[in-house]
C-alpha positions in Angstrom: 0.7 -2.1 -7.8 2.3 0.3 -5.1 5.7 -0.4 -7.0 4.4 1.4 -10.1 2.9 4.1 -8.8 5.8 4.9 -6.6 8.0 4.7 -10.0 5.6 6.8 -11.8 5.8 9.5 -9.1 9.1 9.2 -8.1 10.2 9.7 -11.8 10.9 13.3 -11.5 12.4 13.6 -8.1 14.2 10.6 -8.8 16.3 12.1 -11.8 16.8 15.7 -9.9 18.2 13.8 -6.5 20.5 11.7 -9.0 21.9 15.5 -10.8 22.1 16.9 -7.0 23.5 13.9 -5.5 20.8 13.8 -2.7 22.2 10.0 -1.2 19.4 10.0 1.4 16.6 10.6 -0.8 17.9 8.7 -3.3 18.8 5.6 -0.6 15.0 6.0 0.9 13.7 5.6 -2.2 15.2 2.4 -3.3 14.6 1.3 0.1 10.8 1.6 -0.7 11.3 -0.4 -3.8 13.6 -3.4 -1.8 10.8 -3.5 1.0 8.3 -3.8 -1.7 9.9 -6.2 -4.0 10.7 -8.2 -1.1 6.8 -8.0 0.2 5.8 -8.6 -3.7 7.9 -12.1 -3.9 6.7 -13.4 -0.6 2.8 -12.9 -2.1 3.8 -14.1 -5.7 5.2 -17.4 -4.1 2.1 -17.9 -1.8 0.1 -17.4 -4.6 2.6 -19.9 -6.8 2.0 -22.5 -4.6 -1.5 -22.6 -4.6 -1.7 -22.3 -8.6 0.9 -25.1 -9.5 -0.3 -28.9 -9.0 2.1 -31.1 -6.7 3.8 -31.9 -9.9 4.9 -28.8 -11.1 6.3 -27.3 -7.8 9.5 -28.1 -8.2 9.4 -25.4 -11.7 8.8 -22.1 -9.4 12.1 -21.8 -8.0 13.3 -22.7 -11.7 11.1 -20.1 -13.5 12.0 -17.5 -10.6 15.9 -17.7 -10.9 15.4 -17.3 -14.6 13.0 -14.4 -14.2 15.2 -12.9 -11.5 18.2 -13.1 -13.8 16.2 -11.8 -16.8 15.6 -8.9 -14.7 18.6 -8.0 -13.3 19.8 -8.3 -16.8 17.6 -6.1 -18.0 18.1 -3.4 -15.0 21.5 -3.6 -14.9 23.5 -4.2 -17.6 21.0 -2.9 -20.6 19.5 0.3 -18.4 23.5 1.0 -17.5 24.5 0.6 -21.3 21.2 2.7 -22.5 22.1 5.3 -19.4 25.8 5.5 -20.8 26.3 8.4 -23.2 29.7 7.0 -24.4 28.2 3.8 -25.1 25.2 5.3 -27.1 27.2 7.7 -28.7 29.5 5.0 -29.8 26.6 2.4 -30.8 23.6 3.9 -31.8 24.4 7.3 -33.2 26.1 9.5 -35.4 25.9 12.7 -33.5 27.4 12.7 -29.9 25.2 14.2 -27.1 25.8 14.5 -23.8 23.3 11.6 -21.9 22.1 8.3 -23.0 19.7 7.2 -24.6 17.6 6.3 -21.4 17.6 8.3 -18.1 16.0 6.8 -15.0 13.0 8.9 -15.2 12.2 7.3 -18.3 13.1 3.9 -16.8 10.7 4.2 -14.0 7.7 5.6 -16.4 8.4 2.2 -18.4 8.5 0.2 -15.9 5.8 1.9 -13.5 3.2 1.9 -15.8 4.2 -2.1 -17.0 3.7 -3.2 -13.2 0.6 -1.8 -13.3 -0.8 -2.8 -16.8 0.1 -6.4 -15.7 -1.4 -6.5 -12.0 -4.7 -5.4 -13.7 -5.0 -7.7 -16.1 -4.1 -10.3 -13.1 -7.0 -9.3 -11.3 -8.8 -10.8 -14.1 -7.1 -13.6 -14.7 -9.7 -16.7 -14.0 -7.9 -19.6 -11.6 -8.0 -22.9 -10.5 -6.1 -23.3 -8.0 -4.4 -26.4 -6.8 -5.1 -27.1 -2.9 -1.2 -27.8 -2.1 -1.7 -27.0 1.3 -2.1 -29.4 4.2 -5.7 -30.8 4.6 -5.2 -29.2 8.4 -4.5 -25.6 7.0 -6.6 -24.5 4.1 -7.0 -20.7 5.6 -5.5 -18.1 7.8 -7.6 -19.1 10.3 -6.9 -22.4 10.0 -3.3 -22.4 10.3 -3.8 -20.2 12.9 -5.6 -23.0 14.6 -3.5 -25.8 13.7 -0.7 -23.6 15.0 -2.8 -23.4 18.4 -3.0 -27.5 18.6 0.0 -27.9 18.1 1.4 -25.7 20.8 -1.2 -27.2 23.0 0.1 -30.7 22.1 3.6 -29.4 23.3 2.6 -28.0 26.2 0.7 -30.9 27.4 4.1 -33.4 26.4 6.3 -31.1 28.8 3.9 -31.4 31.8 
């Protein structure tokens, strides 16, 4: 959820640090976005694991790669080609102008308000959840205890 909101009111800045060539603006932001993505995929696979049954495991790291490559597609080489004005002027239109078809601003308002449309209408999306885990760790709490024991157990080996 952060991720769209800090697309939706970066947008602006975001375009005017891109015409200025503000690099350390520009680099914190995308920053921001890496350190959330990243902080995004560790949740998503937690949350993966406990949604899929033992059998379908192995298809998360399948259906990520192909959603990672769908969206580096889709951020890369289509937002680059839409961003292009040569490329749009020679594609899609009769009368040359000066920018593409897409800037960034318009990129992040897309995209911004898509994250959130879809984390709300996860929140109410009803689960049953597959208990993957380890009998001994079902919680937090309990792996923090497990992780306890079993530091004790190796404690008590060395002595």
């Amino acid at each position: 959820m952060v991720s769209g909101l800090v697309m939706i009111f970066s947008r602006e800045s975001a375009d005017r640090w891109l015409e200025t060539a503000n690099i350390r603006s520009i680099s914190i932001l995308f920053f921001i976005f890496v350190l959330l993505a990243a902080t995004q995929d560790i949740a998503v696979d937690g949350w993966a694991l406990t949604l899929l049954s033992r059998e379908n495991i192995g298809h998360a790291s399948t259906c990520q790669t192909i959603g990672m490559n769908i969206g580096y597609f889709l951020s890369f080489t289509i937002f680059l080609a839409l961003n292009d004005a040569n490329f749009c002027n020679s594609y899609f239109r009769s009368v040359a102008k000066e920018k593409g078809i897409l800037s960034l601003s318009n990129y992040f308002h897309f995209w911004g308000w898509f994250y959130l449309i879809v984390t709300f209408l996860l929140i109410f999306k009803a689960e049953r959840p597959h208990h993957n885990a380890s009998p001994l760790a079902s919680t937090s709490v309990d792996l923090v205890n497990v992780a306890a024991e079993v530091l004790s157990m190796e404690a008590d080996r060395q002595n």
